[in-house]
C-alpha positions in Angstrom: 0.0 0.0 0.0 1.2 3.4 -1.3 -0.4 6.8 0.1 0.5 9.8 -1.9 0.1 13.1 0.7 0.4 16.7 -0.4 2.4 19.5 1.6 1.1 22.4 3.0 0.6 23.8 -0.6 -1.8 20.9 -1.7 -4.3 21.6 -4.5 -7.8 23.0 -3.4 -10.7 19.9 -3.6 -12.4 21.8 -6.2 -8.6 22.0 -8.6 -9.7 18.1 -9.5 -7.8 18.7 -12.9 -4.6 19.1 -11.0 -4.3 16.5 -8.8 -6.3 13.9 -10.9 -2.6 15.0 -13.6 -0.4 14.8 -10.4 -2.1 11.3 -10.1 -1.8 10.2 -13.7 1.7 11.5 -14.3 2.7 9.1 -10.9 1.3 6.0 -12.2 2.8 6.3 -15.5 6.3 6.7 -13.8 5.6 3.7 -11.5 4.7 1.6 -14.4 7.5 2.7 -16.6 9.8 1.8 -13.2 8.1 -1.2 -12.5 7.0 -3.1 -15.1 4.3 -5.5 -14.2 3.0 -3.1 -11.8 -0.6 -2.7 -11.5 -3.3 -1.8 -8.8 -5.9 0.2 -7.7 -6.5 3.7 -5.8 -8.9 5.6 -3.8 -8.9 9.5 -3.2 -9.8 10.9 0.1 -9.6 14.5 1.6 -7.6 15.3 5.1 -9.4 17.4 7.6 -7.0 19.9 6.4 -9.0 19.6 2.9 -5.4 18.6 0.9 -6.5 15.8 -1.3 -4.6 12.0 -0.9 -4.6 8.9 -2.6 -4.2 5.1 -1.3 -2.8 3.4 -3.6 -2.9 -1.0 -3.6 -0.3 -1.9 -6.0 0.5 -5.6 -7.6 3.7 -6.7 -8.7 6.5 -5.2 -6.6 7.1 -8.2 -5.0 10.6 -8.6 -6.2 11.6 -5.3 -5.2 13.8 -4.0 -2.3 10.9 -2.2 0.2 14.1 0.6 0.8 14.0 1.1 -3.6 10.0 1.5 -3.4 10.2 3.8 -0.5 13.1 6.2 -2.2 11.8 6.0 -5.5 7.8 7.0 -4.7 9.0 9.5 -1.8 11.3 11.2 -4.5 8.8 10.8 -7.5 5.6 12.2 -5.4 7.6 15.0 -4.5 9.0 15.6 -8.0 5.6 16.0 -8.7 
């Protein structure tokens, strides 16, 4: 399980256009990394109202968890 969290600065609940790219442009990396990768997500709001996606992903099995962790920290925040 992956959960993608915004900053401080996080998209407004109404910019959906935004943070529905910010997701797309993530899973397209993650599947480019990780070939065979595959999944499913769910978008809720914090109390804070900053949008943030669970993500369930397939696949990674035969990755380090230390590889996953640096590559979707540094990714998300590329993003």
């Amino acid at each position: 399980m992956i959960t993608l969290t915004y900053p401080a600065e996080a998209p407004l609940a109404s910019d959906f256009d935004i943070y529905k790219n910010h997701l797309r442009v993530f899973m397209q990396a993650l599947e480019r990394r990780f070939p065979g990768c595959s999944g499913y997500w769910k978008l809720e709001f914090q109390q804070r109202g900053a949008p943030h996606y669970h993500l369930i992903c397939f696949g990674l099995q035969d990755y380090e968890l230390q590889t996953l962790i640096e590559w979707v920290t540094q990714r998300w925040y590329d993003i």
